[in-house]
C-alpha positions in Angstrom: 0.0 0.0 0.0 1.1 3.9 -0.6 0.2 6.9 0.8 -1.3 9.3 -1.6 1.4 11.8 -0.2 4.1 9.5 -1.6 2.2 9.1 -5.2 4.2 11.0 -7.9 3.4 11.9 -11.5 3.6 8.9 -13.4 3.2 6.3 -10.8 0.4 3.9 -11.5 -1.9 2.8 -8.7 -5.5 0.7 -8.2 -8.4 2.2 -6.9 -11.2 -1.0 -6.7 -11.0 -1.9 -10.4 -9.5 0.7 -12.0 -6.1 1.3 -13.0 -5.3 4.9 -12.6 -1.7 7.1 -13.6 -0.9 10.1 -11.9 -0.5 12.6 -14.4 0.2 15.9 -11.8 0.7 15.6 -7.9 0.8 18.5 -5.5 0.4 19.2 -1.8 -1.9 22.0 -1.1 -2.4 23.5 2.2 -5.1 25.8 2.3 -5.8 28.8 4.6 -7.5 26.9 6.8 -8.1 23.2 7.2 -5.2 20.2 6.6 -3.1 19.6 3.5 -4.7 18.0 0.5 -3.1 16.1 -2.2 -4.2 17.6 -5.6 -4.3 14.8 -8.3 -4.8 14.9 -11.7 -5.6 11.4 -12.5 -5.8 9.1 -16.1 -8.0 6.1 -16.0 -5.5 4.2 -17.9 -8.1 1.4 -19.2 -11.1 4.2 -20.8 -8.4 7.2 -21.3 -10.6 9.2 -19.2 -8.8 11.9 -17.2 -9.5 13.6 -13.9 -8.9 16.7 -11.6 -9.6 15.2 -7.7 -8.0 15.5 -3.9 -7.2 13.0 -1.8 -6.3 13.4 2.4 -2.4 12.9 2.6 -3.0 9.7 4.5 -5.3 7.8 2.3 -3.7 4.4 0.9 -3.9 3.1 -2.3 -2.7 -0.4 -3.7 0.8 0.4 -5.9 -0.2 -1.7 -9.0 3.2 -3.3 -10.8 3.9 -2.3 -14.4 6.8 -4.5 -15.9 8.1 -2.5 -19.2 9.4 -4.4 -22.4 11.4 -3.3 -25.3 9.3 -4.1 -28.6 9.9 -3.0 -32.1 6.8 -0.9 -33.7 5.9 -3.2 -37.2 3.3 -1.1 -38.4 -0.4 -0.2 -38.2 -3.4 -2.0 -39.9 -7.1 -0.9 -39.6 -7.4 -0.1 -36.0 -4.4 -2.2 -35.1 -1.0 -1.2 -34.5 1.9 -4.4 -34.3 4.9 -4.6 -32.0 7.3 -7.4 -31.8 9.2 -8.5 -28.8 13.0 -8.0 -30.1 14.2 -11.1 -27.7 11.3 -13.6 -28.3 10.0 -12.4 -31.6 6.1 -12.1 -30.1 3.9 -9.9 -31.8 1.6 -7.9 -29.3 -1.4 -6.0 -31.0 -2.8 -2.8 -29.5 -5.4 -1.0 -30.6 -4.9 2.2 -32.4 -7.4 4.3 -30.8 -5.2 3.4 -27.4 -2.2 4.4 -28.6 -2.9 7.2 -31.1 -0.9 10.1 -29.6 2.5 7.8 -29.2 2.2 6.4 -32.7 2.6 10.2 -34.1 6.0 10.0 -32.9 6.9 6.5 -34.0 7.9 5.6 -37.2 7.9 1.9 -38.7 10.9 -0.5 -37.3 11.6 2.2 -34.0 12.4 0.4 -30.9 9.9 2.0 -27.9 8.6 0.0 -24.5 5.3 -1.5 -24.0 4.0 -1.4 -20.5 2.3 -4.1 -18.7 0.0 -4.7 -16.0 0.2 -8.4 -15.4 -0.6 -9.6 -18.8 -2.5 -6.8 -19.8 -0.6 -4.5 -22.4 -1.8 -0.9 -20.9 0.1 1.2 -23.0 3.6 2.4 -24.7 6.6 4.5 -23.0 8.6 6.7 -25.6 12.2 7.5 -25.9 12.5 11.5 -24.7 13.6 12.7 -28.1 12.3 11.2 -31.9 14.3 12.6 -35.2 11.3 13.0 -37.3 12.1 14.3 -40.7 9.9 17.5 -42.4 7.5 16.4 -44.6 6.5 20.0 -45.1 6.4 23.7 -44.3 6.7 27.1 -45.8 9.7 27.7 -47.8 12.1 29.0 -45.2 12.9 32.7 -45.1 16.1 34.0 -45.6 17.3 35.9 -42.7 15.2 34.2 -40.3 16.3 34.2 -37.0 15.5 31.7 -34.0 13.2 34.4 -32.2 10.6 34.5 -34.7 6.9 33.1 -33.9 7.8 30.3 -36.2 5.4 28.1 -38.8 3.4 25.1 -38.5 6.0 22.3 -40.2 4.3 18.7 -40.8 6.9 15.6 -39.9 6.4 12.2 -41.5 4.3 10.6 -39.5 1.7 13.2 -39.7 3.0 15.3 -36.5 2.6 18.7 -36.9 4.7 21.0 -34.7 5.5 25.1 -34.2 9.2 25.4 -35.9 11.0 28.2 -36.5 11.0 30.4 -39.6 14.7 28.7 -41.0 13.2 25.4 -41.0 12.8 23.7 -44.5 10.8 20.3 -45.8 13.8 17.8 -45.8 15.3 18.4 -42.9 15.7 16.2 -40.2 14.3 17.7 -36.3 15.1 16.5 -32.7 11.1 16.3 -31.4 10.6 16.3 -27.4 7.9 13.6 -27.1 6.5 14.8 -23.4 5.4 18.0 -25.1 5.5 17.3 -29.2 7.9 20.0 -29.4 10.8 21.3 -31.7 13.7 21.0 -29.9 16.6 21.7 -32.6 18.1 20.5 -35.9 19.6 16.8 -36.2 21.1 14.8 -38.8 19.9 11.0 -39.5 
């Protein structure tokens, strides 16, 4: 059992049959009263997403999610294919639960599946994809980093604010957390 003053963003936990990630954690202490935990909470099986509080001493049952290293195949109707690089198993997830991570993923990337029991619940990504520009205004010349920027599409469909010296072609260091530019890269 843990405290909900010892859950932290990204821990995974069970409240009776749900399986629920911390998304945000914060101790609040209001004028009056005791400190609440503020929560913002992910039903990890329905994608639903909550604001809530919880008393500092409340317990919750730690749920154990084991992580694998899997290969991304490809995508097929409303099903995307990863294969286990040790054991060559092929684990198929839906596309709808997965649809945000898969815009960062291109075919034959290595990323990790995560597991609750034997329950695939979702997929970890690296910090950091090289996506490649797929297309975006022609760049302007004398462009500087401090410009508002332009909307620049990357190949798997991930569109993303880049700066004005930024042409189709090029190759971009993508922060996954926050589908982000981060800066140029080479392949």
């Amino acid at each position: 059992m843990i405290a909900a003053s010892d859950l932290k963003a990204g821990m995974t936990f069970l409240q009776g049959d749900k399986l629920i990630k911390v998304l945000e954690a914060s101790h609040h202490k209001p004028g009056k009263g005791n400190t609440v935990m503020r929560m913002k909470l992910k039903d990890v099986r329905n994608g639903g997403v909550v604001d809530t509080t919880f008393r500092p001493e409340e317990k919750f049952e730690q749920a154990m999610i084991e992580t694998k290293t899997v290969q991304y195949l490809y995508s097929m109707d409303d099903t995307a294919y990863f294969m286990d690089l040790e054991t060559y198993e092929q684990y198929e997830i839906p596309v709808d639960a997965v649809a945000n991570e898969l815009k960062f993923v291109l075919e034959n990337m290595e990323v990790k599946i995560q597991f609750f029991g034997s329950e695939v619940i979702g997929v970890q990504l690296p910090s950091t994809v090289i996506l490649q520009v797929t297309e975006t205004q022609p760049s302007i010349k004398g462009a500087t980093v401090t410009g508002s920027g332009k909307p620049a599409t990357m190949e798997t469909g991930l569109v993303v604010n880049v700066p004005d010296f930024i042409s189709t072609g090029e190759y971009l260091e993508i922060n996954t957390a926050e589908g982000t530019y981060s800066k140029r890269a080479t392949k």
